[in-house]
C-alpha positions in Angstrom: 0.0 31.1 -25.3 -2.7 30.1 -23.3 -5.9 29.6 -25.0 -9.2 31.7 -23.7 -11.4 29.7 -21.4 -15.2 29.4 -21.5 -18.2 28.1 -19.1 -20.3 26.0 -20.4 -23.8 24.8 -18.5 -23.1 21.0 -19.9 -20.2 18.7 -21.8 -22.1 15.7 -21.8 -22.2 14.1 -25.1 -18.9 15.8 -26.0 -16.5 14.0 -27.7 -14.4 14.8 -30.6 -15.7 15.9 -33.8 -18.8 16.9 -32.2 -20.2 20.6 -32.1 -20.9 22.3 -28.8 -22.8 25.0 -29.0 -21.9 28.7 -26.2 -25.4 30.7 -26.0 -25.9 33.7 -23.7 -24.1 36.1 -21.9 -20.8 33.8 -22.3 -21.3 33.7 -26.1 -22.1 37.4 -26.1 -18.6 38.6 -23.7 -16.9 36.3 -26.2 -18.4 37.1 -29.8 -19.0 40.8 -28.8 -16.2 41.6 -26.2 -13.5 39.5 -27.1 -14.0 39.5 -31.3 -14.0 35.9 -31.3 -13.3 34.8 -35.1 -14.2 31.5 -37.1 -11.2 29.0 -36.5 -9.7 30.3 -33.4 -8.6 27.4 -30.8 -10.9 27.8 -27.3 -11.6 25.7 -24.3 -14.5 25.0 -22.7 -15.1 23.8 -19.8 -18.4 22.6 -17.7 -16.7 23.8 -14.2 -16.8 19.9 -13.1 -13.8 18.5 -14.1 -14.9 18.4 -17.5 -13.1 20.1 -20.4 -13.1 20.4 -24.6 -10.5 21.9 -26.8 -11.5 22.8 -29.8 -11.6 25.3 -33.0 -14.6 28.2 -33.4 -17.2 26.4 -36.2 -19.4 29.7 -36.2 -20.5 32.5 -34.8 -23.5 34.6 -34.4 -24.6 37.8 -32.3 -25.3 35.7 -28.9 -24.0 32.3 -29.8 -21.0 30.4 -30.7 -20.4 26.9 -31.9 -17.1 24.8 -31.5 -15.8 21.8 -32.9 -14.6 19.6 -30.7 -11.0 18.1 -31.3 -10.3 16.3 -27.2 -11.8 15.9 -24.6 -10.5 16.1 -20.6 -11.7 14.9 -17.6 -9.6 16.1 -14.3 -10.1 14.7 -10.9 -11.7 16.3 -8.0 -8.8 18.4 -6.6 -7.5 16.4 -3.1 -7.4 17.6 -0.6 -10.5 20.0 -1.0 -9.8 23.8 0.7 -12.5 25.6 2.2 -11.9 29.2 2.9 -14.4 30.4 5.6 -13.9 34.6 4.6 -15.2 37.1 7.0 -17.2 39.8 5.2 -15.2 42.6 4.3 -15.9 46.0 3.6 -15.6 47.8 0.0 -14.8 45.8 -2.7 -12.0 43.9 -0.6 -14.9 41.0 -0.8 -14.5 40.4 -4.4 -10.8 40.8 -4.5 -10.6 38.0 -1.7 -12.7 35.7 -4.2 -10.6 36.8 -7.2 -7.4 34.9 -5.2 -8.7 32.4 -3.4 -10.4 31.1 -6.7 -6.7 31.7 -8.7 -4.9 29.9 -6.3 -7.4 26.6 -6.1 -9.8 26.8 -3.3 -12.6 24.3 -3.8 -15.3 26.3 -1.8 -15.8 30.0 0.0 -18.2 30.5 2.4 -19.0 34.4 3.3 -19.4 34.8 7.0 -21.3 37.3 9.0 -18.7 37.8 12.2 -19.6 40.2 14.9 -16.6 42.4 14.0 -17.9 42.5 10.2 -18.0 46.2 9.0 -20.2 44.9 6.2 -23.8 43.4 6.7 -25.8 41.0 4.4 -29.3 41.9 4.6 -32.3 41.4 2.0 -31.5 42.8 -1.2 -27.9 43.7 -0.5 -27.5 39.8 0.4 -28.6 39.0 -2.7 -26.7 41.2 -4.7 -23.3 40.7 -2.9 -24.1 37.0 -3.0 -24.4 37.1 -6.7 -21.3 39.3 -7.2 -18.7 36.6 -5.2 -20.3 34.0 -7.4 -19.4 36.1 -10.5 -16.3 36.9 -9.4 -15.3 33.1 -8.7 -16.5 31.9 -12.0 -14.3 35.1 -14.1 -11.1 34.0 -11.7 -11.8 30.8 -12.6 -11.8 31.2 -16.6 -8.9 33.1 -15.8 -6.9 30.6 -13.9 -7.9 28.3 -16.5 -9.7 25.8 -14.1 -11.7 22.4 -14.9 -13.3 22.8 -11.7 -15.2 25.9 -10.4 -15.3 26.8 -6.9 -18.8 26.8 -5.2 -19.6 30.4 -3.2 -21.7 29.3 -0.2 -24.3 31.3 1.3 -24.0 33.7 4.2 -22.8 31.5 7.4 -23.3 32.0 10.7 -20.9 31.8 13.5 -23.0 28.8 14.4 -22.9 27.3 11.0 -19.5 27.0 10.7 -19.4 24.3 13.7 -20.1 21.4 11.5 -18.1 22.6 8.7 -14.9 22.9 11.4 -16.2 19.5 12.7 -16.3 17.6 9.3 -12.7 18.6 8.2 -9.9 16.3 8.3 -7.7 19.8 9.0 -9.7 23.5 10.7 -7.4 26.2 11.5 -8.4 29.5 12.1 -6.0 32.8 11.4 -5.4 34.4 14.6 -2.4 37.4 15.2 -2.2 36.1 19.1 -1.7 32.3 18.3 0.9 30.6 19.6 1.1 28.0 17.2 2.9 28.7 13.7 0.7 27.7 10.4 3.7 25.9 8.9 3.8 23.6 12.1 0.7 22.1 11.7 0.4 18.3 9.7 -1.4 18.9 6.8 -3.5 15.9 5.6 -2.7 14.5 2.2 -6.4 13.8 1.2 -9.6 15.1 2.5 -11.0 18.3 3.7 -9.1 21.5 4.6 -11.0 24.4 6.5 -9.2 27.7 6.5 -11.1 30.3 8.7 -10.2 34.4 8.2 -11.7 36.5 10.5 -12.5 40.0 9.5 -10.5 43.6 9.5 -11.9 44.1 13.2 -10.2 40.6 14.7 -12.4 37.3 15.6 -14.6 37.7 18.8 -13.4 35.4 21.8 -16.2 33.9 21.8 -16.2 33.2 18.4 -12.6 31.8 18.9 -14.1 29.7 21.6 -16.9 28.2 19.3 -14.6 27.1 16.8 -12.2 25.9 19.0 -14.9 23.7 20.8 -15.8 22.4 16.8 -12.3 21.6 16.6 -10.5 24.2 15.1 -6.8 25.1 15.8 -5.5 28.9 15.8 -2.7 29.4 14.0 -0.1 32.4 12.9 1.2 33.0 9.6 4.5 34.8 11.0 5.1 38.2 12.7 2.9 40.2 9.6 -0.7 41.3 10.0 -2.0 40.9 7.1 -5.5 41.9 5.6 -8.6 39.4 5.2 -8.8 40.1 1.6 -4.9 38.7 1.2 -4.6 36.5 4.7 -6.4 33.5 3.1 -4.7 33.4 -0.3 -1.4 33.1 1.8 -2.2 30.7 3.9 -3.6 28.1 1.2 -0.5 29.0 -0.7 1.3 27.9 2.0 -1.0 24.7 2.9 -0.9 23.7 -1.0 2.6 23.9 -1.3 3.0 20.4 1.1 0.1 18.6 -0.6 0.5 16.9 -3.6 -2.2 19.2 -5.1 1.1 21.6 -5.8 3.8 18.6 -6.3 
């Protein structure tokens, strides 16, 4: 059985035999929520590669201490996925997050397309901001990952110019392409940028802008699917010729 995953804000200093001690909300969800007992084997992880297995020493109403028996270190994830998600309406946003994060993307950056039911503005930013983060780092316990996945502030169609222009590989998911997703040479190191438009389609001249940065459109197959699910099926299906998935 898989044992129960929790964020820490720092492993340095870790090594084994040493006590680490979980305060906050984390400690709280796990001591509170989750019964955590004396004795019972946890992980923890710092959400940078860094990662302690060890047994519950103590617990208390918003803290927890474990002694640490080893000590991981995993490698940045190469190459490095980048899902550029349209905003969608509802809760689809979060459920988007939820997979992406599960199946391995490295960063997700919300993006404000002209076809975007939703809006980001003042207070509602913030809140929906906060929300993907939380989302990401739950998935992530969940999927039981070393690394956590950064949620990147609201883009702009402009922004995402120099994101396409950096990446070793920019597609973006589009119904009319020509070209076929599985086609396309994926690199075996570097940066991956996956763009999903939102429920409404991606604006020509949104298409053009990319395109210009050096993104390719691609189709996944005959299916429309939805944003929420479109980008968890084409990193699955980037993933699974890297060595990331070998």
């Amino acid at each position: 059985m898989s044992l129960p995953v929790h964020l820490v804000d720092s492993l340095a200093g870790a090594v084994p035999g040493s006590l680490v001690e979980v305060t906050g909300d984390e400690a709280h969800h796990a001591v509170a929520v989750r019964r955590l007992r004396e004795g019972e084997p946890v992980v923890l992880t710092d959400g940078l590669g860094t990662s302690a297995t060890g047994e519950v020493a103590a617990t208390g109403k918003r803290v927890f201490s474990v002694r640490v028996g080893t000590v991981d270190q995993d490698p940045r994830p190469d190459p490095a996925i980048t899902v550029v998600q349209a905003l969608p309406k509802g809760e689809r946003g979060e459920l988007a997050v939820e997979v992406l994060t599960e199946v391995g993307v490295d960063r997700i950056v919300p993006w404000a397309a002209s076809r975007s039911v939703a809006v980001w503005k003042g207070e509602r930013a913030v809140k929906s901001h906060a929300k993907w983060q939380a989302t990401a780092r739950e998935a992530a316990k969940q999927s039981r990952r070393s690394w956590l996945p950064t949620v990147s502030p609201l883009a702009s169609t402009a922004d995402l110019a120099a994101l396409v222009a950096e990446a070793d590989l920019a597609v973006v998911l589009h119904e009319d392409a020509t070209a076929a997703l599985s086609a396309v040479d994926v690199p075996a190191s570097g940066r991956i940028v996956v763009v999903v438009g939102p429920e409404g389609g991606i604006a020509p001249e949104e298409l053009a802008s990319l395109a210009d940065a050096g993104a390719r459109s691609v189709r996944l197959g005959a299916e429309v699917l939805r944003t929420s699910t479109a980008g968890v099926v084409a990193v699955g299906a980037l993933l699974s010729r890297t060595g990331r998935w070998a």
